[in-house]
N, C-alpha and C positions, 0 to 999 in steps of 0.2 A: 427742865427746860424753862429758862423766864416766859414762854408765851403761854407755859400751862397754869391754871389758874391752881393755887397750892391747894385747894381743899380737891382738886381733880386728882393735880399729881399723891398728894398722902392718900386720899385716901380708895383712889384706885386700884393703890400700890400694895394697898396693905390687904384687901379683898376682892381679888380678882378673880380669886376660886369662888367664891360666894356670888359676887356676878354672874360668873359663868353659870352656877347652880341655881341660881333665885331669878336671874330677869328674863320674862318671857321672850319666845324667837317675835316674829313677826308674821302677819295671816301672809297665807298663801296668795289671797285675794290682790298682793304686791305684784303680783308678779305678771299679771296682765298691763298693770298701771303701768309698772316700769318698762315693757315694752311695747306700748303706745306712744314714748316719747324718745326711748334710746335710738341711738345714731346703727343702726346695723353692722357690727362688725368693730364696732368703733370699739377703742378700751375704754372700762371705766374706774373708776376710785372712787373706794368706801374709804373716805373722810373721817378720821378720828373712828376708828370701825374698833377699837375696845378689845371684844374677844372673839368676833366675826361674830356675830348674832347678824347680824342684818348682811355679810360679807354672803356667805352662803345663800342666800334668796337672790341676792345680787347676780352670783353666779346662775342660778339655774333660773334667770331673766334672759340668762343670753349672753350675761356679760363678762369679757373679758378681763377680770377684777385685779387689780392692784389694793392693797388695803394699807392704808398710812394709821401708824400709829403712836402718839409722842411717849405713852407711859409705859416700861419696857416688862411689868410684869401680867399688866394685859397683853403686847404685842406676845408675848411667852405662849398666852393661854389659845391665842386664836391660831399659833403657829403649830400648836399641839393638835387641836380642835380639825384644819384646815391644813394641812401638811404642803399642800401642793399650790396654795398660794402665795403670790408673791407677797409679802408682808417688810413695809419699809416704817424706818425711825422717821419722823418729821412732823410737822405741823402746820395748823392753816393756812398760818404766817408764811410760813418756808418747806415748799413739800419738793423732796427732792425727785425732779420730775421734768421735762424738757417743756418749750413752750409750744401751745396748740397739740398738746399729746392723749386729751382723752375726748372722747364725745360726752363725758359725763363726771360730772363729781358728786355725789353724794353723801347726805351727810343723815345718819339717824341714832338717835337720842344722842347729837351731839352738840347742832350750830349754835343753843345758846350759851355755849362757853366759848363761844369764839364769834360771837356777832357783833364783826369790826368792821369799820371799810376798809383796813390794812390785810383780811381775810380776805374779802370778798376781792379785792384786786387781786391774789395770788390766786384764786380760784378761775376769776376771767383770763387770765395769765396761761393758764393751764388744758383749759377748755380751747375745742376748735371750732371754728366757724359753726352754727348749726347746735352747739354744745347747749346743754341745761344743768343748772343746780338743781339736786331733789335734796329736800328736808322733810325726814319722817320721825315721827316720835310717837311712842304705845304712851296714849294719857290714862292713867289710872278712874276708871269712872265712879265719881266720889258722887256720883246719884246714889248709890248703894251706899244702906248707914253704914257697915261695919267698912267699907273701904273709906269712908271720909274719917271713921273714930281711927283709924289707925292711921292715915295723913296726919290727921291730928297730933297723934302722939311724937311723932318726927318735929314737926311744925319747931316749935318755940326753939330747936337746935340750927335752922337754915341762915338763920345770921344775913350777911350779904352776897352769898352765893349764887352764881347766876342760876336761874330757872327759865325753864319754859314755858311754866304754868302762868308768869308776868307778862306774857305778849311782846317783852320789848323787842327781841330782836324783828317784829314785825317794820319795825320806824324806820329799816334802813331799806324800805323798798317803798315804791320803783327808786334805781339809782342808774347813776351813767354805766354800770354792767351789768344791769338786769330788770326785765319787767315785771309786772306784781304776782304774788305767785296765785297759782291755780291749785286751789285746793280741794282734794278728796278726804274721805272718812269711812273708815272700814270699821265694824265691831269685830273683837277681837275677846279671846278668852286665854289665861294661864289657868292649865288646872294639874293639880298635883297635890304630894303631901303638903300641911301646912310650914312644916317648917322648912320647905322649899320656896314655895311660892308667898307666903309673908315673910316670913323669919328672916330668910336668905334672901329676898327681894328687898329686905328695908335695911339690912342691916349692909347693904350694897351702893344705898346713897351716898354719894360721894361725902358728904360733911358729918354721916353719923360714922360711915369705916372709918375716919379721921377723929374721931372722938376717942379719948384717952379709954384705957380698956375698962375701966372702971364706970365711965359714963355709959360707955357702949353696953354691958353686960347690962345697966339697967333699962334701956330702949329694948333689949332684948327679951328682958323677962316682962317689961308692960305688952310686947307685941305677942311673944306666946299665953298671957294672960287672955289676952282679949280673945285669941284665938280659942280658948280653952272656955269659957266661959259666953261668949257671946251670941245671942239664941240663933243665929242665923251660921255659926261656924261650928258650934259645940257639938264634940262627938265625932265631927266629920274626920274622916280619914284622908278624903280626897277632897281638894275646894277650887271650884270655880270662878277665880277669879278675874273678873269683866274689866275689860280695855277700850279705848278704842285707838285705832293706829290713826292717825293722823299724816295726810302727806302730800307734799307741797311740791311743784314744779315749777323753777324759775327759768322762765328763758333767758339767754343771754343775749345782748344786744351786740350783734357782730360789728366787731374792730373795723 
């Protein structure tokens, strides 16, 4: 799809099982926030929702969940994952969806690949009176050395990609369809074997799954290096690793 940015489309495309296996869910601790602000009853839409990692808490918030998703071997995995939701092809840009149809859209670990005002119009489009944008994202807490040596290792491959660790999509708010957002912060923990929760958590980034196999297999053997070696991971069967979920409520400013 031209609105999908190619290092999302390759390389989601080509690791969508490794997502599903390597990126943590999201705390439970969601699940009050989001219904603090959801519409009662209202439906909502997990926005760019991947392989429902965040679709599933959405759900058991109360919400009556649609999940859009433009890359067709993610929408695959969440369709496996989540059988009984509804799960459509489309994008920020263009979500195939009627106007004033949800009390919510939601977007996690997604909006900064798509922090446009051409988004953000088709999201107010979409939204009903009363309606909120939420934007949540698990940040890697790179207080922790061995979570920062292993950013690291990724690092010199990110190229121009968008991130969300650059703040930018912060610049497009307040706008004429939304006020600034309201921000929570939840810690948050992935733990599991290592070569789920690193291995399979990095080798998940959209610009390293997109990395010819050659390149990839060496990201791969410096990230189980590190793991194997690193006096705070070494030995370990099971690893802890610290997040925190970040999460944002934008009100919308009624038409």
């Amino acid at each position: 799809m031209a609105d999908v940015h190619s290092a999302a489309q390759q390389g989601f495309s080509k690791e969508a099982a490794a997502y599903a296996r390597g990126r943590p869910d999201y705390p439970d601790s969601l699940i009050a926030w989001l219904r603090s602000w959801l519409i009662p009853g209202a439906p909502a839409v997990d926005l760019g929702a991947g392989t429902g990692k965040f679709t599933r808490l959405l759900r058991s918030a109360g919400g009556n969940v649609t999940a859009i998703e433009p890359v067709d071997e993610m929408r695959r995995e969440l369709v496996r994952a989540l059988p009984d939701v509804r799960a459509l092809a489309g994008t920020a840009q263009s979500m195939p969806l009627p106007d004033r149809s949800a009390g919510a859209v939601v977007c996690a670990q997604a909006f900064h690949w798509f922090a446009t005002a051409s988004a953000l119009t088709e999201i107010r489009r979409v939204l009903m009176p009363g309606g909120s944008l939420g934007l949540v994202w698990n940040v890697r807490d790179e207080s922790v050395d061995w979570v920062a040596e292993l950013s690291a290792i990724i690092q010199p491959y990110e190229g121009d990609v968008p991130r969300n660790r650059t703040g930018a999509w912060r610049a497009l708010f307040p706008n004429d369809w939304f006020f600034d957002p309201e921000e929570m912060v939840f810690d948050h923990r992935h733990i599991g074997p290592p070569e789920t929760v690193i291995v399979d958590r990095f080798l998940s980034v959209s610009f390293i799954a997109a990395l010819p196999p050659v390149d990839k297999a060496r990201v791969a053997d410096r990230l189980r290096e590190l793991a194997h070696t690193h006096p705070g991971l070494r030995g370990r069967e099971t690893v802890v690793f610290p997040y925190r979920a970040r999460a944002y409520r934008c009100a919308a400013r009624d038409a």
